[in-house]
C-alpha positions as CSV (number, residue, x, y, z in Angstrom):
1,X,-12.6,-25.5,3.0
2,X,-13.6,-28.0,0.5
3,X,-15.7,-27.7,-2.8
4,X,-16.8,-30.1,-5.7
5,X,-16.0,-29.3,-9.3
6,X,-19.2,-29.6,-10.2
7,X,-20.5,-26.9,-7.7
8,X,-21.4,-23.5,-9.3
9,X,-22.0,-21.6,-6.8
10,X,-20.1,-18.1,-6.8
11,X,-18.2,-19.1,-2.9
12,X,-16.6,-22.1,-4.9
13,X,-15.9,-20.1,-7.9
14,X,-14.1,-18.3,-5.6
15,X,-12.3,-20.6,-4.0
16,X,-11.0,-22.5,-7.1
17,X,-10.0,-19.5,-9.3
18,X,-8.2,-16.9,-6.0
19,X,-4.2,-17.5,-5.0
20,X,-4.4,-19.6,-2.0
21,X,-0.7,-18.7,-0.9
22,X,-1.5,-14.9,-1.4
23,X,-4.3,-15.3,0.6
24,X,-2.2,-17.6,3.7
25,X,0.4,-14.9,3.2
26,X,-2.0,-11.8,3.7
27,X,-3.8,-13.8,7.1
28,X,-0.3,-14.4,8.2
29,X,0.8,-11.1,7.8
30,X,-2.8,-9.7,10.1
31,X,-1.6,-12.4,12.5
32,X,1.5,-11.1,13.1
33,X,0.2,-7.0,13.7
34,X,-2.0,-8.6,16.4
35,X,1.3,-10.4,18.1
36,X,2.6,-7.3,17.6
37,X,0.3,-5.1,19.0
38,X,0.4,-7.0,22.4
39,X,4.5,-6.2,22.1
40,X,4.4,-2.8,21.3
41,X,0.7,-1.0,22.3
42,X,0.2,-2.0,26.1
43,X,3.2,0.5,27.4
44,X,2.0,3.3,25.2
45,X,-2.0,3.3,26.0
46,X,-0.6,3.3,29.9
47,X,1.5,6.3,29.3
48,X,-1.6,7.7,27.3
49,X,-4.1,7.0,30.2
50,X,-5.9,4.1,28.6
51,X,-6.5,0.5,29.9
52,X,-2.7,-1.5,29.2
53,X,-5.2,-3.8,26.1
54,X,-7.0,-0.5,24.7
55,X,-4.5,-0.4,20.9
56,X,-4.5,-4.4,21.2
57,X,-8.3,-4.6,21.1
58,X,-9.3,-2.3,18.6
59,X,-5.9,-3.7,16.7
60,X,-8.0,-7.3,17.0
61,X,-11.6,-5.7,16.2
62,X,-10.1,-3.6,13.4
63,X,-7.9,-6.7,12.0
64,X,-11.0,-9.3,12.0
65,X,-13.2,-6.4,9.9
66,X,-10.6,-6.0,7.4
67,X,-10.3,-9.7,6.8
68,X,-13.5,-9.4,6.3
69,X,-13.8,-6.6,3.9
70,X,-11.0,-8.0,2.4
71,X,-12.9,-11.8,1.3
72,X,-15.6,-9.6,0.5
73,X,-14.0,-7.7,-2.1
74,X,-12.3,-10.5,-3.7
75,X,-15.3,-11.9,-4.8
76,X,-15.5,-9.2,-7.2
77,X,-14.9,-9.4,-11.0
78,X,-12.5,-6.5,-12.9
79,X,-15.4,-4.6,-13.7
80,X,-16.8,-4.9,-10.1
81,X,-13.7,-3.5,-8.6
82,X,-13.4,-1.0,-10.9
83,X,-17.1,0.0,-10.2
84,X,-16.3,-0.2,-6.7
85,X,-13.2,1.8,-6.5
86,X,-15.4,4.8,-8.4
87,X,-17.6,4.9,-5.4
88,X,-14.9,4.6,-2.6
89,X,-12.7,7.5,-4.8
90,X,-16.2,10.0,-5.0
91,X,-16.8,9.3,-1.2
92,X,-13.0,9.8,-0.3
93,X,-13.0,12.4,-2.6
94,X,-15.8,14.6,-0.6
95,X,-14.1,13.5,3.0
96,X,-11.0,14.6,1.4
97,X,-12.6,18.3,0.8
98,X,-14.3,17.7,4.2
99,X,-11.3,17.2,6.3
100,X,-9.9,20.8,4.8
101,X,-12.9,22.4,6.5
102,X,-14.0,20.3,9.6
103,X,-11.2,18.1,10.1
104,X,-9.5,17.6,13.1
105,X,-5.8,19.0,13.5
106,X,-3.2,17.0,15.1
107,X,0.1,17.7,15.4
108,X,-0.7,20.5,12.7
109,X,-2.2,18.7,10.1
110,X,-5.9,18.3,9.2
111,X,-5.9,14.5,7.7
112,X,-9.0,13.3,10.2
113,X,-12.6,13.2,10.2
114,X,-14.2,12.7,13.7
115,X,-17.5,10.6,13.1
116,X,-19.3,9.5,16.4
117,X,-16.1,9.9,18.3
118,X,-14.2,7.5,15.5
119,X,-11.2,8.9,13.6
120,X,-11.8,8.2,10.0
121,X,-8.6,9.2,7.4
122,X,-10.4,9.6,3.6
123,X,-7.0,9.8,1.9
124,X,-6.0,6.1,3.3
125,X,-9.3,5.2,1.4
126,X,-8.4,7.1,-1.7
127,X,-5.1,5.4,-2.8
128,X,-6.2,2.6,-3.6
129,X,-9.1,3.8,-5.6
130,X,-7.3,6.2,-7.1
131,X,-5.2,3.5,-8.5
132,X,-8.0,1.2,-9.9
133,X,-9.2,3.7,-11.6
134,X,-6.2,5.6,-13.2
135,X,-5.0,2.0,-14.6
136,X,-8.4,2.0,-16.2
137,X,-7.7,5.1,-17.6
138,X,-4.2,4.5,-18.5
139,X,-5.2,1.9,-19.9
140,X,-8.1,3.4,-22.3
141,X,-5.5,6.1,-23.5
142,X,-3.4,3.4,-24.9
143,X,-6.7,1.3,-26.3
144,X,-8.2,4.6,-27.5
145,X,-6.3,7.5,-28.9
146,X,-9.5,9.0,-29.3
147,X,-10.4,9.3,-25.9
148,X,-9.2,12.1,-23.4
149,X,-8.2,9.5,-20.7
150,X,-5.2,10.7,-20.2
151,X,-5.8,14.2,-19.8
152,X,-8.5,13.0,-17.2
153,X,-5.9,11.0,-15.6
154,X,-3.7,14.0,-15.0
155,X,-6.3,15.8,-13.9
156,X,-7.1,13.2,-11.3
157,X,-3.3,12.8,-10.2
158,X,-3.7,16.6,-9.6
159,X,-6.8,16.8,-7.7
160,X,-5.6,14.4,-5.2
161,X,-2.1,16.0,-4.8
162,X,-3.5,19.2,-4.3
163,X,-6.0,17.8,-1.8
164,X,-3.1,16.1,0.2
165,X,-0.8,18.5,0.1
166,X,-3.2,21.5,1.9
167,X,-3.2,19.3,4.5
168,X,-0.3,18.6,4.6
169,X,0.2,14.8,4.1
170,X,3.7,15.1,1.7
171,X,4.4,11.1,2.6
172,X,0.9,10.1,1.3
173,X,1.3,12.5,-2.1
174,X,5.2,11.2,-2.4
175,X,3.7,7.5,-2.3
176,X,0.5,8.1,-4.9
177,X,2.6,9.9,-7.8
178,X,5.8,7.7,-7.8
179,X,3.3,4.2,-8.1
180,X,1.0,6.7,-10.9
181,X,4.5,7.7,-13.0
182,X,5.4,3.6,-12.2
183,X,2.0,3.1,-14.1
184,X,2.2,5.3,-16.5
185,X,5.7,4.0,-17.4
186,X,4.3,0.5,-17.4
187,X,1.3,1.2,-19.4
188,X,3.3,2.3,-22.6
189,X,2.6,5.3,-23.1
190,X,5.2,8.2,-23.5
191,X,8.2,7.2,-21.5
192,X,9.7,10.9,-21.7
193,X,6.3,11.4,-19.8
194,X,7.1,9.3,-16.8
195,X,10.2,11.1,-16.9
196,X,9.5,14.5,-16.7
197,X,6.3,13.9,-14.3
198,X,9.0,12.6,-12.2
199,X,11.1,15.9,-12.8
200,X,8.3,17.6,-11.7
201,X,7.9,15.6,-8.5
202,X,11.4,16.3,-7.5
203,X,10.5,19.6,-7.8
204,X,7.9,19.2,-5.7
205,X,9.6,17.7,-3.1
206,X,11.8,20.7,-2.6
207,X,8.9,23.1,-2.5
208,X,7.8,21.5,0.2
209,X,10.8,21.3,1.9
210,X,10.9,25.1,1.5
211,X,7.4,25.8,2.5
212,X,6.3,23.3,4.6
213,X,8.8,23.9,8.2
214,X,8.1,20.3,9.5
215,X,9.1,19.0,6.3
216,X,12.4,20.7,6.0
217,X,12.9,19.7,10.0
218,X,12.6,16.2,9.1
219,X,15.3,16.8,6.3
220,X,17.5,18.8,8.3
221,X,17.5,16.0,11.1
222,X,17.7,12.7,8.5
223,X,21.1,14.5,7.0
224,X,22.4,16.4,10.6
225,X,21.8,13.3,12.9
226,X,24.3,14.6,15.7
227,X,21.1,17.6,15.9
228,X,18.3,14.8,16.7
229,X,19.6,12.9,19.3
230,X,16.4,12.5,21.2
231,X,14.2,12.0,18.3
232,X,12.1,9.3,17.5
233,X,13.8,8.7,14.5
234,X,17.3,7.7,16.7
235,X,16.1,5.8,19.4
236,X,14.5,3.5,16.2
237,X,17.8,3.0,15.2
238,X,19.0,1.9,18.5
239,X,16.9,-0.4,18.9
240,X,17.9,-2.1,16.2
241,X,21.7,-2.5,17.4
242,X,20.3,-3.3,21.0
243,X,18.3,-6.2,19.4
244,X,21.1,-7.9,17.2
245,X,20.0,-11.1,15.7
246,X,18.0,-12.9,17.9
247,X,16.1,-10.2,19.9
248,X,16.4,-9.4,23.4
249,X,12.6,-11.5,24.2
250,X,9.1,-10.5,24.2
251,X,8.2,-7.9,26.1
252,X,11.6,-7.4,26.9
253,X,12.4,-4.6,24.9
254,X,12.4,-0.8,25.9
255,X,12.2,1.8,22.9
256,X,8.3,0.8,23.3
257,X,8.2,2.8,26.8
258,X,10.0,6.2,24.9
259,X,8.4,5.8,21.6
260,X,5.2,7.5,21.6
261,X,4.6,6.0,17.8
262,X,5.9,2.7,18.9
263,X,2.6,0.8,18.1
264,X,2.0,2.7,14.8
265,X,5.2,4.2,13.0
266,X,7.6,2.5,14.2
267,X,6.5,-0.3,15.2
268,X,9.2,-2.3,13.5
269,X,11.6,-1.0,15.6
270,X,10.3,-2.7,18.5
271,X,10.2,-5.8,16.3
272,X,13.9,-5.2,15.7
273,X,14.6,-4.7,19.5
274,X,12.4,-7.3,21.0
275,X,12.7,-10.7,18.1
276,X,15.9,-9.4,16.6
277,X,16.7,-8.9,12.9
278,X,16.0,-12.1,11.6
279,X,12.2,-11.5,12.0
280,X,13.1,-8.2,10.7
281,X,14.5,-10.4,7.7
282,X,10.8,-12.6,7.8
283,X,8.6,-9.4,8.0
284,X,10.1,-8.2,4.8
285,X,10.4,-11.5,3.3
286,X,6.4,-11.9,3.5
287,X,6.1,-8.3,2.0
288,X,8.4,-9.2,-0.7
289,X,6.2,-12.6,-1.4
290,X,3.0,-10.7,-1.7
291,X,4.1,-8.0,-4.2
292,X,6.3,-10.7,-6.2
293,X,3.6,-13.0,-6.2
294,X,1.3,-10.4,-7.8
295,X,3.5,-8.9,-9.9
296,X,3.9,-12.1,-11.8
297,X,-0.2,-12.1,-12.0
298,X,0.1,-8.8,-13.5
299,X,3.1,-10.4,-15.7
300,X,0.6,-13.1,-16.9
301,X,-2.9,-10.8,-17.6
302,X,-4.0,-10.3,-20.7
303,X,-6.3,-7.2,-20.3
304,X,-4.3,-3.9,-19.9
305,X,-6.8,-2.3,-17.2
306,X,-6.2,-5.0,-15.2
307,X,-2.9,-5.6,-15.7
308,X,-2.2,-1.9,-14.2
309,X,-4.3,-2.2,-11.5
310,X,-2.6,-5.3,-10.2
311,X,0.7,-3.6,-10.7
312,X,-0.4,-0.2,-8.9
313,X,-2.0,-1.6,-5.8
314,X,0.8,-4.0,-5.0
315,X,3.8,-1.4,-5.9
316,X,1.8,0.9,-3.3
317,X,1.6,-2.0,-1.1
318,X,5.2,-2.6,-1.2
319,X,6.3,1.1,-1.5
320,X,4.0,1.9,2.0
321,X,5.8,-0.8,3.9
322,X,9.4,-0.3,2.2
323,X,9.1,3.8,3.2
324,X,7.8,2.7,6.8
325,X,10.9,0.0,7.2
326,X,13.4,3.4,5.7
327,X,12.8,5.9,8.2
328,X,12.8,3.0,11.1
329,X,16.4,1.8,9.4
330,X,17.5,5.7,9.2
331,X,17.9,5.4,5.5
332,X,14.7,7.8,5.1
333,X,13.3,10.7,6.6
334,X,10.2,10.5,9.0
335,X,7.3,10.1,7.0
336,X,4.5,9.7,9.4
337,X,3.6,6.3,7.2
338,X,2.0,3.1,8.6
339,X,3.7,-0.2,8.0
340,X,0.7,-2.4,6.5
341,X,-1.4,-4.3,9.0
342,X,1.3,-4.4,11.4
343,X,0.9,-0.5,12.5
344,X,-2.0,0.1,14.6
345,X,-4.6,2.2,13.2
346,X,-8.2,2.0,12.2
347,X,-7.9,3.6,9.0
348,X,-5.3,2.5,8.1
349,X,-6.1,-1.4,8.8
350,X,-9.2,-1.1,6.9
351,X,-7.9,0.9,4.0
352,X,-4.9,-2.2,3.1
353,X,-7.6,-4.5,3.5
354,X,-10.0,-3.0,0.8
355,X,-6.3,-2.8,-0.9
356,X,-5.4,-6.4,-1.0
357,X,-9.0,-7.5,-1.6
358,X,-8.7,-5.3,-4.9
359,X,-5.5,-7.1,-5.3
360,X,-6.9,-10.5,-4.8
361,X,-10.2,-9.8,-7.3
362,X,-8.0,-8.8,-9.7
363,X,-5.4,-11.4,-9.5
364,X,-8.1,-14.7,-9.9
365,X,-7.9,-16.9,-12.7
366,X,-11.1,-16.0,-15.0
367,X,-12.2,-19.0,-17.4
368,X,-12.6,-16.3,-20.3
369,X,-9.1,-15.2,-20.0
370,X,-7.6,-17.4,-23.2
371,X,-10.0,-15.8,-25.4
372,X,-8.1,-12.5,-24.3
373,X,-4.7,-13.8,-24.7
374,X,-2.6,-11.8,-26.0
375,X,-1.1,-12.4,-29.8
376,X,2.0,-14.2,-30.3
377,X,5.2,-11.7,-30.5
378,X,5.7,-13.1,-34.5
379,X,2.5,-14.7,-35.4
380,X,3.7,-14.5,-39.2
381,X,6.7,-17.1,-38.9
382,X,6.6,-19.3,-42.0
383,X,6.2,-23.1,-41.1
384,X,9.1,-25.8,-40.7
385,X,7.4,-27.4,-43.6
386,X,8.0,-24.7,-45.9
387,X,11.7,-23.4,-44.8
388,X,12.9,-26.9,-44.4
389,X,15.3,-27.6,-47.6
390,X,14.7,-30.8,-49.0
391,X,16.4,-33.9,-48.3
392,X,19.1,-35.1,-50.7
């Protein structure tokens, strides 16, 4: 793609003010969930009675949308996205209120909406709203003392815990209030704040490990593993000693024919068994890159609001994929979490797409951003001419 300087049009402001090599990294990363899929989906829709490309085509169709979506929404401005994420947060807010009264309950949990015979999951849709606009308020409470932003922000922190947990999703309410106490902590405000909402979700966690029983299974098993033999959660692990280094070929591997999950959950176990750990080792390298690279945006932004977006979406980026990559390594319980455009999954696929167009709007050069530079740390210094002792 090639533009002239001189063209104004808003495609070539675009081009010339977005990270190219977060953008390559992002395609690269949707090219690899659809290798991927044709690894890990075919033996799983045969054993669910679908045709052996069902998961791989709707991975393709599902992939191609969300690139979409996801150039869509980088054309945005900061304001834009944060106009948008107010939208998608009242729509996701209502399915979210929806699914606890007409959603569908699988495995016993109500999480899905069944539109014209589609699966729809509001709270995928929600996180990264919810972040957008909690760094906007985060970010007003600091500007504005006068304002009750913060109070509002707890408030919204609440509502969407309460909504997850009734249904229950504990992985998705886990991931959503560590990245808000990581923003709140990089906001400025009250650090003794960040700590004791953290208190509190610890406290959390163990009420639901006493009240929710598939919770406190999945505990049990992660710290008794001699009790789970048969579980997903060991075979994953096997697959990674079966695999070693180089991989044992694709299409070779096996955990993908007793994995039920293998094309969603755990589908970096059968990237472990059939390339080996060294593409384990690239996978996580291109995570890494992406949440480096726009981490050191956010390290570079002058305006606070989006300065905590940029840090909130790509710490839930890299949280999602670093939980999903735990429990398939056995260093954390079963989570029921996607690993970002590699998992199969409508939702899910489209709701990381929205997420890392948000990332990319925010992170684009803007021509107006020097007159919002911040102040020097000691703008007062006296000049050399005036502390320089005169010459003999």
């Amino acid at each position: 793609m090639k533009f002239s300087r001189a063209d104004r049009s808003r495609l070539a402001e675009w081009w010339f003010t977005v990270d190219h090599a977060l953008i390559f990294a992002i395609l690269l990363l949707a090219g690899a969930g659809v290798v991927l899929s044709l690894a890990a989906s075919p033996a799983v829709a045969l054993k669910k009675g679908f045709a052996a490309y069902h998961f791989v085509e709707r991975h393709v169709v599902f992939s191609a949308a969300g690139v979409v979506i996801m150039l869509a929404v980088s054309l945005f401005g900061p304001s834009g996205i944060r106009r948008l994420s107010l939208v998608v947060l009242a729509g996701a807010l209502i399915g979210l209120v929806a699914v606890y009264f007409a959603g569908d309950e699988i495995n016993g949990a109500r999480r899905w909406l069944s539109i014209q015979g589609h699966s729809l999951q509001p709270s995928e849709f929600a996180k990264p709203a919810f972040v957008v606009v909690s760094a906007w308020l985060l970010a007003e409470a600091r500007r504005r003392p006068d304002m009750p932003a913060l109070p509002i922000a707890i408030a919204l922190l609440g509502a969407m815990v309460g909504l997850l947990v009734v249904q229950p999703d504990i992985g998705q309410t886990f991931l959503i209030t560590l990245v808000w106490i990581a923003m709140l902590f990089v906001s400025g405000l009250a650090a003794t704040g960040a700590v004791i909402l953290a208190a509190i979700g610890g406290a959390g966690l163990f009420a639901a490990y006493i009240y929710f029983p598939h919770v406190a299974s999945r505990i049990d098993r992660f710290f008794s593993p001699q009790t789970g033999d048969f579980s997903q959660g060991d075979r994953a692990i096997r697959s990674f000693v079966e695999g070693g280094f180089l991989g044992r070929g694709p299409g070779e591997g096996t955990i993908k024919t007793a994995l039920p999950d293998a094309h969603t959950d755990y589908i970096f176990a059968v990237v472990a068994e059939e390339y080996g750990a060294l593409a384990c080792f690239a996978v996580l390298a291109l995570f890494t890159f992406i949440v480096v690279r726009a981490l050191r945006h956010a390290e570079t932004e002058p305006e606070a609001a989006t300065r905590l977006g940029i840090v909130g979406l790509a710490l839930m980026f890299g949280f999602q994929a670093l939980i999903n990559m735990g429990v398939n390594v056995g260093l954390l319980p079963a989570k029921g979490m996607t690993l970002p455009f590699l998992s199969a999954g409508g939702s899910s696929i489209l709701a990381i797409s929205l997420t890392l167009g948000m990332l990319l709007a925010l992170t684009r050069r803007r021509p107006d951003a020097d007159r919002l530079r911040k102040p020097p740390l000691m703008p007062n210094l006296p000049s050399l001419a005036t502390t320089s002792e005169p010459r003999s």
